[in-house]
C-alpha positions as CSV (number, residue, x, y, z in Angstrom):
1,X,-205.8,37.1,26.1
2,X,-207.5,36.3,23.0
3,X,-206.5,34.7,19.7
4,X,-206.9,38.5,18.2
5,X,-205.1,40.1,21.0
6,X,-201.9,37.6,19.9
7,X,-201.7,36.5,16.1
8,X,-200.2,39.7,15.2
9,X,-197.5,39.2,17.7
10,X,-196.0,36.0,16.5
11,X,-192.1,35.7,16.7
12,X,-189.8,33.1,15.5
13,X,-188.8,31.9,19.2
14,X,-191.9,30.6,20.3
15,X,-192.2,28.8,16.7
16,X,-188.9,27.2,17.5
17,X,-190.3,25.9,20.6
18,X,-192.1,23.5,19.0
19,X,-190.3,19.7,18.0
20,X,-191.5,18.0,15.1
21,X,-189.4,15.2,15.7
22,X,-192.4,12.6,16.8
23,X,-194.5,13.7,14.0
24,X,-193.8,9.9,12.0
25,X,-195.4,7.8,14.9
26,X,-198.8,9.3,13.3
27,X,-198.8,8.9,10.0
28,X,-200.4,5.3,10.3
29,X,-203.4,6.2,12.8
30,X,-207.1,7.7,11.5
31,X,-207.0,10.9,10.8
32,X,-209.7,11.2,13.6
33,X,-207.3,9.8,16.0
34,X,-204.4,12.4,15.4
35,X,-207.1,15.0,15.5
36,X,-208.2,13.8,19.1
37,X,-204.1,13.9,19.9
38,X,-203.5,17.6,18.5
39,X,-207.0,18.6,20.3
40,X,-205.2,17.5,23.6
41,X,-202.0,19.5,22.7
42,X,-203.9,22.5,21.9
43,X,-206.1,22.3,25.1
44,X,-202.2,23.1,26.3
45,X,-201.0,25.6,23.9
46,X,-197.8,28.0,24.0
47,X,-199.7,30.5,24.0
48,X,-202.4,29.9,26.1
49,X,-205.2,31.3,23.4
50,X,-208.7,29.6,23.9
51,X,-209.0,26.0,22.1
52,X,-210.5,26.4,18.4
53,X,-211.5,22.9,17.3
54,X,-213.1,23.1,14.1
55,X,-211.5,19.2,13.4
56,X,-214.8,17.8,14.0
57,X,-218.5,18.3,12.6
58,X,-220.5,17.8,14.8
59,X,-223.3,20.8,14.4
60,X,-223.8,23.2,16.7
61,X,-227.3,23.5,16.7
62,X,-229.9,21.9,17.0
63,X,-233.7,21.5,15.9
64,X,-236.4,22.2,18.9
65,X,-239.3,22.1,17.4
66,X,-239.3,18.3,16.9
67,X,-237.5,17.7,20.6
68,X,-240.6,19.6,22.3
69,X,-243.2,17.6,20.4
70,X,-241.5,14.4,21.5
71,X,-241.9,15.7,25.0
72,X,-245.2,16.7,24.6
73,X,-246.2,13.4,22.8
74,X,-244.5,11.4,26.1
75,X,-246.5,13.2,28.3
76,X,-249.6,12.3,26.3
77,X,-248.8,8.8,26.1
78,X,-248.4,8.4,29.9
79,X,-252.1,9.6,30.4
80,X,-253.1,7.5,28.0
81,X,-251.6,4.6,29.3
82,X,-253.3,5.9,32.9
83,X,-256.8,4.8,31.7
84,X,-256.4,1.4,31.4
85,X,-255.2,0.7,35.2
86,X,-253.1,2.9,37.3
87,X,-251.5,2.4,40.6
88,X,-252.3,4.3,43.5
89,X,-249.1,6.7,43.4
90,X,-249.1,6.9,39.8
91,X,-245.7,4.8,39.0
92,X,-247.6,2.2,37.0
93,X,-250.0,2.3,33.9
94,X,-251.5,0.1,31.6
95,X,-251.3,0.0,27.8
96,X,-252.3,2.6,25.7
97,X,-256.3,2.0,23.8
98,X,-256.5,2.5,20.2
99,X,-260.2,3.2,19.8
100,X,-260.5,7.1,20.1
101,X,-257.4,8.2,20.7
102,X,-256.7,10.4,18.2
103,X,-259.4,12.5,18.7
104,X,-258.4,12.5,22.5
105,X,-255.1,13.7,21.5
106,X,-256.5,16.3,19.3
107,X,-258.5,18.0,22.2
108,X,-255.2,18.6,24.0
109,X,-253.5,20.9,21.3
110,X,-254.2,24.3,21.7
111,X,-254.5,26.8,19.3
112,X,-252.0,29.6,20.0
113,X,-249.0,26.7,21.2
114,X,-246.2,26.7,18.4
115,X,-245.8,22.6,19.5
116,X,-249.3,21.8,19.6
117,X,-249.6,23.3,15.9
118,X,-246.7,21.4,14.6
119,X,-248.2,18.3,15.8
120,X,-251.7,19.3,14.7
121,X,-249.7,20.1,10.8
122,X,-247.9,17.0,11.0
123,X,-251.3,14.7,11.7
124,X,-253.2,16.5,9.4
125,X,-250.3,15.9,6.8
126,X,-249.9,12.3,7.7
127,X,-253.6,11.9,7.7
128,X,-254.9,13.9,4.9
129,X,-251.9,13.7,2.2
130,X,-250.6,9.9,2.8
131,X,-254.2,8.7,4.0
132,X,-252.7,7.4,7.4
133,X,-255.8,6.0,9.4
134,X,-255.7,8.5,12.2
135,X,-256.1,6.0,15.0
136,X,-253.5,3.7,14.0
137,X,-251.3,5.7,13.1
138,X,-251.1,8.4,16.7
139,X,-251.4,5.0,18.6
140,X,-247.9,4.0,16.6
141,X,-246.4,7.2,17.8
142,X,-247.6,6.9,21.3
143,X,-246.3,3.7,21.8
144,X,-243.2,4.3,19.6
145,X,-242.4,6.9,22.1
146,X,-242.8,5.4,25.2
147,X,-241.1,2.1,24.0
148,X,-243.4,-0.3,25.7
149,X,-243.2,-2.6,22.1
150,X,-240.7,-4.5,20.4
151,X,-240.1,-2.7,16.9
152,X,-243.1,-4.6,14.7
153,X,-242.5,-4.9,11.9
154,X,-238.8,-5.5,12.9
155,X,-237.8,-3.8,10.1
156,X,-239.5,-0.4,10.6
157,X,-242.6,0.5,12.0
158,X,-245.5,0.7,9.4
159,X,-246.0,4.4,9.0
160,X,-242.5,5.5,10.2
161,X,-241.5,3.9,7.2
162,X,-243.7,5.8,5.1
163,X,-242.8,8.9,6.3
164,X,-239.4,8.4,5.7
165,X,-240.1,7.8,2.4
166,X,-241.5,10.9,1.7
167,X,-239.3,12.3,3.5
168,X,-236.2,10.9,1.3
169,X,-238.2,12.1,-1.7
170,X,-238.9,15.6,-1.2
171,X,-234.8,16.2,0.1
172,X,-233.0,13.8,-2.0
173,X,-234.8,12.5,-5.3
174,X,-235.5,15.9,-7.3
175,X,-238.9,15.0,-8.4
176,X,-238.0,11.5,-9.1
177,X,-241.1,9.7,-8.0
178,X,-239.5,6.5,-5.7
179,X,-241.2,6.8,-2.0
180,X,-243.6,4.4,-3.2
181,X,-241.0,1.2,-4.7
182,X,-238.7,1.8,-1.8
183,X,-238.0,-0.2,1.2
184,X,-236.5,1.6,4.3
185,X,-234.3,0.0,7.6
186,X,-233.9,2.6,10.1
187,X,-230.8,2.1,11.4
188,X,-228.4,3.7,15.3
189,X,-227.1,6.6,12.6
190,X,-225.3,6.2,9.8
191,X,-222.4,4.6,10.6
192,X,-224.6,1.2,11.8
193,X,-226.5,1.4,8.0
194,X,-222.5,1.3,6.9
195,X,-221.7,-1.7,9.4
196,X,-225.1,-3.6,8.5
197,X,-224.2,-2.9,4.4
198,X,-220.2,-3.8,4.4
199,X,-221.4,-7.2,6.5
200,X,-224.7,-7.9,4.5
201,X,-222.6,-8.0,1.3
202,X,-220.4,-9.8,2.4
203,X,-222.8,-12.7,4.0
204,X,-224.9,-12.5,0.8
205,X,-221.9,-13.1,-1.2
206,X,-222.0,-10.3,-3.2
207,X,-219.1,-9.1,-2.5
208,X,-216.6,-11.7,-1.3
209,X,-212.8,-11.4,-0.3
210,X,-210.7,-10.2,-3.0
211,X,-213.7,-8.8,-5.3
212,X,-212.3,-5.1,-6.7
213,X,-214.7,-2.5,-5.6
214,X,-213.9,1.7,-6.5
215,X,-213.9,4.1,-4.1
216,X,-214.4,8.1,-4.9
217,X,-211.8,10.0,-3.0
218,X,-211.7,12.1,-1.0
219,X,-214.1,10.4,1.3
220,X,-215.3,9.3,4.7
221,X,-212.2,7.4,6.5
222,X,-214.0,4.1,7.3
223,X,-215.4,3.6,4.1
224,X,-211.4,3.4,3.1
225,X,-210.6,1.7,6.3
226,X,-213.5,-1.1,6.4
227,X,-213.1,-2.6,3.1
228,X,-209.4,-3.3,3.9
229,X,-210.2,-5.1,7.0
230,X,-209.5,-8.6,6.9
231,X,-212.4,-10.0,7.2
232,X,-213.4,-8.1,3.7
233,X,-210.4,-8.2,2.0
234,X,-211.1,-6.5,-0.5
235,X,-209.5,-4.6,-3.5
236,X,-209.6,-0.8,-3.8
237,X,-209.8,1.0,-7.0
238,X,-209.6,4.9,-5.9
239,X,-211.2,7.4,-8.3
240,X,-209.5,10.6,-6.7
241,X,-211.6,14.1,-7.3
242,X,-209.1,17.0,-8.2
243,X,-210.2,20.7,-6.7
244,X,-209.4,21.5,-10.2
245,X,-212.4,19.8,-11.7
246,X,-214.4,21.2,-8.4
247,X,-214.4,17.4,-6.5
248,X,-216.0,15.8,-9.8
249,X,-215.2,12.5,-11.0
250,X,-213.9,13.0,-14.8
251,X,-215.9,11.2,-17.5
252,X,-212.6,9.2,-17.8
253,X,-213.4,7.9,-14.2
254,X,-216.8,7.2,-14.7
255,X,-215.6,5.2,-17.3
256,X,-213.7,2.6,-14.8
257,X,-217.2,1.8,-13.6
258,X,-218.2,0.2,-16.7
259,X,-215.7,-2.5,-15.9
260,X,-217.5,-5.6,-15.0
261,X,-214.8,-6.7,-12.7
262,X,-215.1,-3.8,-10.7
263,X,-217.9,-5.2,-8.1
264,X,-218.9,-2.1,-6.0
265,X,-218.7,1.9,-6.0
266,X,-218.7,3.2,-2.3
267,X,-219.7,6.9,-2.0
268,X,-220.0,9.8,0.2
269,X,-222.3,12.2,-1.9
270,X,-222.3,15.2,-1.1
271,X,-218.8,14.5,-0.4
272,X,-217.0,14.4,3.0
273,X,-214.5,16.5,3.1
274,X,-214.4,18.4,-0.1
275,X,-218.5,19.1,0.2
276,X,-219.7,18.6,-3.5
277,X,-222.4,17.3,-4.9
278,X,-222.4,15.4,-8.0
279,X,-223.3,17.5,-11.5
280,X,-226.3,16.6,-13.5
281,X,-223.7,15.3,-15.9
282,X,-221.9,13.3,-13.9
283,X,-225.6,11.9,-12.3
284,X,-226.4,11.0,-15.8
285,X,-223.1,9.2,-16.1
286,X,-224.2,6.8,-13.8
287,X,-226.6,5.4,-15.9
288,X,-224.7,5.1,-18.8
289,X,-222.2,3.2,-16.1
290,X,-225.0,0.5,-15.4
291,X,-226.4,-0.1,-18.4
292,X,-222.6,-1.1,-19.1
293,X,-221.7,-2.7,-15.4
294,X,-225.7,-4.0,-14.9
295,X,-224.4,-6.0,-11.6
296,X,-222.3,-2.8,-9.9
297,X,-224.0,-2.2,-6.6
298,X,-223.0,1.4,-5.1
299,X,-223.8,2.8,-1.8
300,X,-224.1,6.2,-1.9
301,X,-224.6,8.4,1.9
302,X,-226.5,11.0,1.4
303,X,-226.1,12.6,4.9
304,X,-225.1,15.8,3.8
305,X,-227.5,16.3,0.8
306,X,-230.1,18.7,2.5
307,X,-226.8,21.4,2.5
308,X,-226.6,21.2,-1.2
309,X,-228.8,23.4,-4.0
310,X,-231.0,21.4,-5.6
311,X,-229.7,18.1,-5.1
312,X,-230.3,14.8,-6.4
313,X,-229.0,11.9,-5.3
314,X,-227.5,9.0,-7.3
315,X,-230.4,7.0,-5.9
316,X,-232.5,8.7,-7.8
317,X,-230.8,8.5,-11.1
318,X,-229.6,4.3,-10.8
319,X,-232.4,3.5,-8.1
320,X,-232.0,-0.7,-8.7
321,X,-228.5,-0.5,-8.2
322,X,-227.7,1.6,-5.5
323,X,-228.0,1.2,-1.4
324,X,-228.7,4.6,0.0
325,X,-227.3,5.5,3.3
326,X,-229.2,8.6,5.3
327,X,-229.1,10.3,8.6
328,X,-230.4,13.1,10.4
329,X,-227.7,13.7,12.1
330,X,-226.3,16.6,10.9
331,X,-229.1,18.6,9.6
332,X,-231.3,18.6,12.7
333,X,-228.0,18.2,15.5
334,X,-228.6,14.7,16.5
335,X,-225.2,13.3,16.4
336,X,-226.1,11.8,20.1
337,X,-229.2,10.2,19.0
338,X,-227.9,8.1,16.0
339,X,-230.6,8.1,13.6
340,X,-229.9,7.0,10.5
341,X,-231.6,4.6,7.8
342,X,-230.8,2.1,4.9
343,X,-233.5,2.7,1.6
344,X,-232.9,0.3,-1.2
345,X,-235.6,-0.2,-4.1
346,X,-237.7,-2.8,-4.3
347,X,-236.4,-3.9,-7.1
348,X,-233.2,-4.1,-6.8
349,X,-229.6,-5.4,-7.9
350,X,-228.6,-7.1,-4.4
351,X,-232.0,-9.5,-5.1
352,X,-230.6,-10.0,-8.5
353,X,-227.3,-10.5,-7.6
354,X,-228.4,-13.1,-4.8
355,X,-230.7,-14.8,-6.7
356,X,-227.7,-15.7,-9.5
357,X,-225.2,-16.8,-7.0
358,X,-227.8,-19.5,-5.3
359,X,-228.9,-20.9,-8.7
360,X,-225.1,-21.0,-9.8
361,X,-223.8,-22.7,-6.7
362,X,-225.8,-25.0,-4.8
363,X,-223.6,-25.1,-1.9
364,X,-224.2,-21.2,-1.2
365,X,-228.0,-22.2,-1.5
366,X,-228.0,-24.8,1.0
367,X,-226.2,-22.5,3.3
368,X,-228.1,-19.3,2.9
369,X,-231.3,-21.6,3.7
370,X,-229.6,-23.2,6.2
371,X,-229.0,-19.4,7.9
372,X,-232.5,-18.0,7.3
373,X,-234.8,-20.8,7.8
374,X,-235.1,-20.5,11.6
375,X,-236.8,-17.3,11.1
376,X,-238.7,-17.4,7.3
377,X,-240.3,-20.6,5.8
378,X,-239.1,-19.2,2.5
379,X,-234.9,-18.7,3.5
380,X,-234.1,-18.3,-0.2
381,X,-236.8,-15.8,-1.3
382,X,-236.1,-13.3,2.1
383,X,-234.9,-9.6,0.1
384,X,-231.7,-8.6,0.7
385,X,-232.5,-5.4,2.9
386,X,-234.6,-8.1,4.9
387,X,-231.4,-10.2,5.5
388,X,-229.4,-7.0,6.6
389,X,-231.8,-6.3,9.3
390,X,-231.8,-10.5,10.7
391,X,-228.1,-10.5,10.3
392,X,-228.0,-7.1,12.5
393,X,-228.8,-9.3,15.0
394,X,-227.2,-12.7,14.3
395,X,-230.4,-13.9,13.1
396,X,-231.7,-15.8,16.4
397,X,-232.4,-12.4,17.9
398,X,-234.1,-11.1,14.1
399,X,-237.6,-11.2,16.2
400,X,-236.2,-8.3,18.7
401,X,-234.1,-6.8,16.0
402,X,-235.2,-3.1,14.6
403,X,-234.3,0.0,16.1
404,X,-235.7,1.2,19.1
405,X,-239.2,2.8,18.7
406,X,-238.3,6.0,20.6
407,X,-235.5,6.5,17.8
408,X,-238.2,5.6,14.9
409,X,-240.8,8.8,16.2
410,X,-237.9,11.0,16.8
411,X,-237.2,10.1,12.7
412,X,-240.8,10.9,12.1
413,X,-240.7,14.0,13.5
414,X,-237.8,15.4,12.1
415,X,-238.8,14.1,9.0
416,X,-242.2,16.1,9.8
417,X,-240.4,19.1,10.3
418,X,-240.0,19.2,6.7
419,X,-242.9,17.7,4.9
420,X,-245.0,20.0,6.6
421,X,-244.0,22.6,4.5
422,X,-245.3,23.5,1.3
423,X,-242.5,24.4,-1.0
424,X,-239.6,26.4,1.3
425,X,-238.5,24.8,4.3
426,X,-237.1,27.7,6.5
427,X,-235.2,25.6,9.0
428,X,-233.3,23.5,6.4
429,X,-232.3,27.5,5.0
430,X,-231.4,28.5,7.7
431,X,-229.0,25.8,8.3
432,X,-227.7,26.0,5.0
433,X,-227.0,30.2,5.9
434,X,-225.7,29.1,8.8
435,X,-222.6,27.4,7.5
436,X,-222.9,29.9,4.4
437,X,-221.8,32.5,7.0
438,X,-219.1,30.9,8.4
439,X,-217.5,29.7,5.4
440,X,-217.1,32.8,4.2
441,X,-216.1,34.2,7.4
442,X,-213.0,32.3,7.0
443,X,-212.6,32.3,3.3
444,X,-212.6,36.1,3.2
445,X,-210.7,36.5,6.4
446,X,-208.1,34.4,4.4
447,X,-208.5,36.1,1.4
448,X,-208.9,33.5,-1.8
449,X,-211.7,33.6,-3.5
450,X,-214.7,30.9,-2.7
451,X,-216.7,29.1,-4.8
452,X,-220.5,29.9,-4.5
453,X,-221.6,26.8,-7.0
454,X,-225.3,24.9,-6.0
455,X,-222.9,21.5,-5.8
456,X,-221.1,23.4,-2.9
457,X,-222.3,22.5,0.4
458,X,-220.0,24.6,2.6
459,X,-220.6,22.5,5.6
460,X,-216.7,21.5,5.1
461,X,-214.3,22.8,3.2
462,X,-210.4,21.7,2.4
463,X,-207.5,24.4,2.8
464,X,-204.3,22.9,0.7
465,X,-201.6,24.6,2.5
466,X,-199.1,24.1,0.2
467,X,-201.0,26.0,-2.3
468,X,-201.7,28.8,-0.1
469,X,-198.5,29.4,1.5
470,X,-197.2,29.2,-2.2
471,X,-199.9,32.1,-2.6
472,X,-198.8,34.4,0.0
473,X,-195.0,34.1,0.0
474,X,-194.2,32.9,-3.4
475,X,-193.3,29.8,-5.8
476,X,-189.8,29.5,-4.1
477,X,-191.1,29.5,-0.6
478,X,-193.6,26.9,-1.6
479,X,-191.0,24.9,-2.6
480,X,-188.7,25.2,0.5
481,X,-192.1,24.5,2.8
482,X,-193.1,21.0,0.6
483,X,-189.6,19.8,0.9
484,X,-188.8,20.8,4.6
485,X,-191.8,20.4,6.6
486,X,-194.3,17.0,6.7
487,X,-197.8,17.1,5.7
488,X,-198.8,17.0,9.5
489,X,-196.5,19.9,10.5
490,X,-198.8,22.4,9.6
491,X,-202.3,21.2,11.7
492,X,-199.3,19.8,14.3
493,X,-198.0,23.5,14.7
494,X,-201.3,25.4,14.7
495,X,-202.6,22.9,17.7
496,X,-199.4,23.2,19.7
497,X,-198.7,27.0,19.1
498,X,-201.8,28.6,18.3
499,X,-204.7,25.9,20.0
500,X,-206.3,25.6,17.0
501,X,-207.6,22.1,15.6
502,X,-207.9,21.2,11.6
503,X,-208.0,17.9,10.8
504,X,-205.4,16.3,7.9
505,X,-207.4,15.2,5.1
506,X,-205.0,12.5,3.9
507,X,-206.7,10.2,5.6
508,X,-210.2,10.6,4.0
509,X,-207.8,10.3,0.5
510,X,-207.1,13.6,-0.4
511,X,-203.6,14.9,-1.4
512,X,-201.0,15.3,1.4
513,X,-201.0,19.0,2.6
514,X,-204.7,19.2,2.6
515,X,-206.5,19.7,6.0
516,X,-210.1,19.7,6.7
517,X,-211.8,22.1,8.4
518,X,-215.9,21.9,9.8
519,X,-217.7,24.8,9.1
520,X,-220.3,23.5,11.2
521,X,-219.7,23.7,15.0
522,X,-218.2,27.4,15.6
523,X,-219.2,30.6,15.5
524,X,-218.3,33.5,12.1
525,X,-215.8,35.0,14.6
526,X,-214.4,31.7,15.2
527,X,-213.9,31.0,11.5
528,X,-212.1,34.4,11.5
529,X,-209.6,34.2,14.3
530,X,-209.0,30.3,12.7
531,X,-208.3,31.8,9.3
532,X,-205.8,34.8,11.7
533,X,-203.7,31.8,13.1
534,X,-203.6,29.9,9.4
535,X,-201.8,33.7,7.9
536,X,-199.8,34.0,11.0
537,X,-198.3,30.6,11.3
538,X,-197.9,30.5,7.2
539,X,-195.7,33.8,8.4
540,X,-193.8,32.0,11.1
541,X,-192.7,29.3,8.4
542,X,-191.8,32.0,5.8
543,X,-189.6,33.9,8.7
544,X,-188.0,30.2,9.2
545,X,-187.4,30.8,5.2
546,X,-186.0,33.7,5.1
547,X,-183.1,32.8,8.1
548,X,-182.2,29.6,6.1
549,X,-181.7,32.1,3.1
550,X,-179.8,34.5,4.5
551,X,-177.4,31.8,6.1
């Protein structure tokens, strides 16, 4: 039986089944924790429908053409390797030879192969438009692939790095010209780039326990969770977005920035969960904030910018001060193969901010070249994006640190999958259709307008429920359902009854009553029969309602 065969047949006995009596022993775990608990009790619901988990968002798709000329570019490697010494039954080779080899590596792409012509586009671009010497540079992706190096540099492999830098300008920067005063640390996804940052900060002392810091709300749990830790300690200042202003920060909040107390501004942009992008205005706010607050270092992940119209990140509008966070996670469906990066400018407030603290406070100096001098001979003039990497790896292992090579090419070639392309990159449109689709599969299935704004990336999108049930059955209803039900009833009921998974959004700072729901990893039809269970339990509470009236 399917979730369409049994939505119109919901009755006030099996909703009565359910006991919301536990419900409190939740409210203090991650949101991402209660969502793995309901997933559980809807993989055993009343009704026995099929599970729809659309609590999570991870993508369901994923990019080939980069995956097969990763395969094609091990295989290549291996010969290579074969003619400097091979053994007898072919499980050893030597090194791979520089001299020649691209040329030799030319010679095996075919002309009529959709892989060999990607990676014939993506040398010629590397080559041809950021002058790459072509030996060199298909030597670094052979051995990058195989993995038969340590990462050197440590920090990112020479022309990785520069590919990611054009990369990052073309997607996020909007014609602001910054690939070439930008440093880049590829990092294991985004959520190492956030460890490295929150504990580089910290050892830098740029931020030190019980600094004040603002957060923009609703946002990615840990970076709510992390600063809180005890080993941060730090004060939170939360800027909370308002659906009415469409998820922007009001001039009014921009305004807290310009506090000089107010150390750091942590970000999620476009955000996660309410999937905006900052305005121009508000981009240009930004700089009137640091002209004011010159020291205020923000971190800004940019992970879902490729799903936003003509975006621009804050990088690009307060490059010195801010710490940009990437991954390719979620565009090209490599949530498994955490790829992420840290970019910060060249010039940049961390260096600033450093240099201050060691000049005010000799004691911090001595330390700091204490720390750094067993692996520079100049401790106290080491950047600060150089420091994150060595303290990645507790300094005495900085000379293995770096992330793996095999991780760096995959980067390059996703990141090739776009440059390649003149103006219109099809697959990043297509991806962006993709959860087009499905959003409005469920918002018209539900039947409330959408908003179709450039800032919106649809790749998420928040459901208040206590709005909506207030839409369908009334002012009075809404006010029986906020005062009888918790916030977690709602996702609670639709997991046990119905087996379908939203996640509550309380925990990324939103309102209570909002849930969260990922556009990303289920079919239109899904997003449909999702929206069919939403109306039909919204029903079962108003039937609840209308028994309590009549009693």
């Amino acid at each position: 039986m399917t979730v369409k065969d049994v939505v119109a047949n919901a009755d006030l006995a099996t909703f009565n089944k359910i006991d919301e009596s536990g419900l409190d022993k939740f409210t203090k775990l991650s949101n991402f924790e209660v969502s793995a608990i309901f997933l559980e009790y809807a993989a055993k619901n009343i009704r026995n429908n099929r599970v729809i988990n659309a609590g999570r968002g991870n993508p369901n798709w994923i990019n080939t053409t980069a995956r097969l000329a990763n395969q094609k570019l091990v295989n290549f490697g291996v010969e290579e390797s074969k003619r400097t010494f091979e053994r007898d039954d072919g499980a050893m080779a030597g090194f791979i030879e520089g001299e020649g080899v691209a040329d030799r590596f030319l010679a095996t792409l075919s002309d009529t192969d959709s892989t060999d012509q990607f990676l014939r586009s993506a040398f010629d671009y590397c080559v041809d438009k950021l002058g790459f010497d072509k030996d060199a540079f298909v030597k670094e992706l052979l051995d990058g692939v195989i993995g038969n190096n340590y990462p050197v540099p440590s920090r990112a492999l020479k022309y990785t790095e520069q590919i990611l830098n054009a990369y990052l300008q073309k997607n996020l920067y909007k014609g602001v010209d910054l690939a070439g005063e930008t440093d880049v640390f590829p990092t294991e996804g985004g959520t190492a780039a956030m460890v490295y940052l929150f504990q580089e900060l910290k050892q830098s002392h740029i931020l030190n326990p019980g600094d004040t810091i603002a957060i923009n709300s609703p946002i990615f749990t840990p970076y709510l969770q992390i600063p809180e830790l005890a080993e941060y300690n730090l004060k939170i200042v939360k800027l909370a977005a308002d659906e009415d202003d469409n998820w922007q920060m009001t001039d009014e909040q921009m305004d807290t920035l310009k506090d000089p107390s107010i150390k750091g501004f942590f970000d999620v942009n476009p955000t996660n969960p309410s999937a905006r992008a900052y305005s121009p205005h508000t981009l240009d706010k930004f700089k009137e904030v640091v002209e004011a607050n010159p020291n205020l270092v923000v971190i800004s992940d940019d992970v879902y910018g490729t799903f936003a119209d003509d975006y621009q990140s804050i990088y690009a509008a307060i490059p010195h001060n801010t710490l940009l966070v990437y991954s390719f996670s979620k565009l090209y469906g490599a949530t498994g193969q955490r790829l992420g990066l840290i970019a910060a400018n060249k010039n940049n407030v961390c260096d600033r901010i450093i240099k201050e603290v060691t000049n005010n406070d000799k004691s911090i100096k001595d330390a700091m070249e204490e720390r750094y001098s067993m692996v520079v001979p100049e401790p106290n003039e080491m950047k600060f994006i150089d420091r994150t990497v060595a303290d990645s790896r507790a300094i005495g292992l900085y000379h293995t640190s770096g992330l793996s090579t095999p991780q760096q090419i995959m980067m390059d070639l996703f990141a090739l999958n776009s440059l390649i392309t003149d103006d219109v990159d099809d697959y990043l449109l297509t991806s962006k259709k993709v959860v087009n689709y499905r959003y409005h599969a469920l918002w018209d299935e539900i039947g409330v307008n959408v908003d179709n704004s450039h800032a919106n990336t649809k790749y998420y999108t928040l459901v208040d429920i206590y709005d909506l049930v207030e839409k369908v059955h009334g002012e009075e209803f809404g006010k029986y359902f906020r005062s009888q039900y918790s916030y977690l009833s709602f996702p609670y009921r639709l997991a046990k009854e119905f087996g379908a998974v939203v996640m509550d959004a309380s925990g990324f700072g939103a309102r209570k009553g909002y849930v969260r729901i990922s556009l990303a990893n289920l079919t239109s039809d899904d997003y449909r029969d999702l929206a069919k269970c939403i109306k039909s339990l919204i029903d079962e509470y108003y039937m609840e309602f209308q028994q309590d009236q009549k009693a």
